[in-house]
N, C-alpha and C positions, 0 to 999 in steps of 0.2 A: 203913614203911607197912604191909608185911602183906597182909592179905586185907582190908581196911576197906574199906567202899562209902558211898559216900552217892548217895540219890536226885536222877539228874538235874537234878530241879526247882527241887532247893534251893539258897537266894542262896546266891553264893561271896561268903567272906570276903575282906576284903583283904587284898593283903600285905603285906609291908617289904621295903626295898632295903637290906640290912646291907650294911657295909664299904663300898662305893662309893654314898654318898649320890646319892638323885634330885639335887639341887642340885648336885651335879657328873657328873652322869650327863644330864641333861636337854637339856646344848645339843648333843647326839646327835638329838636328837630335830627333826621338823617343828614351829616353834612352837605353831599352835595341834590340833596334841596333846597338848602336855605336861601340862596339867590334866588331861584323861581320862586319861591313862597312870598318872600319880599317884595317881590317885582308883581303881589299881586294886593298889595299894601301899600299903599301913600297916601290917599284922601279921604273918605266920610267920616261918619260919624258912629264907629264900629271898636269894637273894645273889646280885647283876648284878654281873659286872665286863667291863671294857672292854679286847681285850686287842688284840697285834698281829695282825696280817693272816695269816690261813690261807690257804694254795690250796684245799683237800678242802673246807671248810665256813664258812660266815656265820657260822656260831651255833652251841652245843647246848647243851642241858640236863644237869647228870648228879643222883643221889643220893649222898651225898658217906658214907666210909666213919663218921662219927659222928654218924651223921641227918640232919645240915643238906641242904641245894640249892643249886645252883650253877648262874644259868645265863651262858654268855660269850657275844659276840658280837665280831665283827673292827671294829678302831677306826677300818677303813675305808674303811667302808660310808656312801652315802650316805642322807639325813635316812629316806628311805623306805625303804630297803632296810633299816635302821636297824629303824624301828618294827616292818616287816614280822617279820623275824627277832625282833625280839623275842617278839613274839604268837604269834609261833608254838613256841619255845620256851617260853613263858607254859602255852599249851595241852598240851604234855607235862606239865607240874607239875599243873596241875589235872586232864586223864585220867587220871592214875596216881596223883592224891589223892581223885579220886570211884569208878574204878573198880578200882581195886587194882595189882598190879604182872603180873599174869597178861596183862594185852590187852597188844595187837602196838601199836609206836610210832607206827604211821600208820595204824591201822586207824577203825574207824568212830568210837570213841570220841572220839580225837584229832580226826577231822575237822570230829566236831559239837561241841567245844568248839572248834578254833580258826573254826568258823563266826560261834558264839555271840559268840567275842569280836573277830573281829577286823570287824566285819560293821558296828559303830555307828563305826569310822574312815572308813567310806569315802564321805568328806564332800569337796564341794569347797574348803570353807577345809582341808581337810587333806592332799587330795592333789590333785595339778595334774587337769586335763582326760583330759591324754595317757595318765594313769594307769590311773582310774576305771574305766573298761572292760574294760582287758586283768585287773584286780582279779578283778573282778566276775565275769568267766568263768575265774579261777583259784577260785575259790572254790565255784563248783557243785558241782569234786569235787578239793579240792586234794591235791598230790601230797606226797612227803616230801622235795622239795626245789622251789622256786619254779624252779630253773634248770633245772629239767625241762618247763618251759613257753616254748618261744621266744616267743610273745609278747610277754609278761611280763618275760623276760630283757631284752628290746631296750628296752622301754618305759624301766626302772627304769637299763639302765646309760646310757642318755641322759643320766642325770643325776648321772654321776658325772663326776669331775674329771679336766680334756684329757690325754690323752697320745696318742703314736706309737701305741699298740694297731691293731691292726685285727682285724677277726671272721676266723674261718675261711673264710668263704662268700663274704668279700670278694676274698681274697687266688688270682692265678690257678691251674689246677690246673698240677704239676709245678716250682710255687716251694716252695724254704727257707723254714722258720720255727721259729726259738724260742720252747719255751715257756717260763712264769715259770719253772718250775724251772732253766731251763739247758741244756733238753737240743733235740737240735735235728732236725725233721722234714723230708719234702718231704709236699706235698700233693697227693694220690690223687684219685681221680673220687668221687663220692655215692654213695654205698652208702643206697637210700630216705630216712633223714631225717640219717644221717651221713654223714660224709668218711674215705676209706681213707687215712690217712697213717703215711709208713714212716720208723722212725728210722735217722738217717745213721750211728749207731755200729754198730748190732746188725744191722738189716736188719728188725728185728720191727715188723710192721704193727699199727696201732691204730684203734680208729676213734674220732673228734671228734667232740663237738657243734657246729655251726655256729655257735652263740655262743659260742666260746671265743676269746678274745683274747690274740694272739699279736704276738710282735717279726717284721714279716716280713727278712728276711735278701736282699741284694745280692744 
């Protein structure tokens, strides 16, 4: 991409979803987004695939070393969390195709394009009730990762599918818990908006987000 700019104002083109077709990429999606989501898919050189489950990240975007785009998202993620991640990976491609590769990946660029686009989803045929709000104040001044907003984290994993999990914040202070990696904590007192928890192999302390969802331990 270079130094290229285009002026803010001007329409974006659409793109295309190479390799993993919309038509099997779609039932990922809330139903009625899937036409707008479409409708912002038809041309370049831009490539969604659906992959297994990360701990570190939902999504990312990269530039791929022979020009193409790539953006991934975890396969299991639910409908919203889904579109969210997408559009927001969406909006790195378009920052870095309007304003070059020089701006920071969460800086203002990014934030006024994923404003721009993620702004006409947040309809009540698309997202529940419970949503809607915690959105809407994620987007005032969104961060580089949505799980940086407890709100918003609790809202969105409400709707993901049952298990044993429980939050950090739930779990008493001075119980065991594993985390998805395997490895296994006690948990400490609040540290202002974290938890001090110390692992049982090393002794080294960490500190947790309170929405993090852990195996708690007998």
């Amino acid at each position: 991409m270079g130094k290229h700019f285009r002026h803010p104002n001007l329409p974006l083109d659409p793109l295309k979803i190479q390799g993993m077709g919309f038509e099997t990429f779609k039932e990922y999606l809330p139903e009625h987004a899937r036409e707008q989501v479409s409708a912002l898919f038809t041309q370049e050189d831009l490539r969604v695939e659906v992959v297994p489950n990360r701990v570190t990240r939902h999504g990312d975007y990269r530039r791929l070393p022979e020009g193409g785009h790539v953006i991934t998202i975890n396969k299991g993620e639910n409908h919203y969390r889904f579109l969210l991640t997408l559009i927001h990976e969406l909006a790195h491609f378009r920052a870095f195709s309007n304003y070059g590769r020089g701006i920071k990946p969460h800086g203002i660029e990014w934030k006024n394009t994923f404003k721009t686009l993620m702004l006409p989803f947040l309809r009540p045929e698309i997202f529940p009730e419970s949503l809607l709000m915690p959105l809407a104040n994620y987007l005032k001044n969104p961060k580089a990762s949505s799980d940086a907003d407890f709100e918003l984290t609790l809202a969105l994993k409400s709707f993901d599918a049952a298990n044993q999990k429980k939050y950090i914040f739930e779990i008493p202070e001075g119980s065991k818990f594993e985390t998805q990696s395997g490895r296994i904590f006690v948990r400490g007192s609040k540290r202002t908006k974290r938890f001090i928890c110390t692992e049982q192999s090393t002794g080294r302390v960490y500190l947790f987000q309170p929405h993090v969802r852990v195996k708690l331990l007998g």
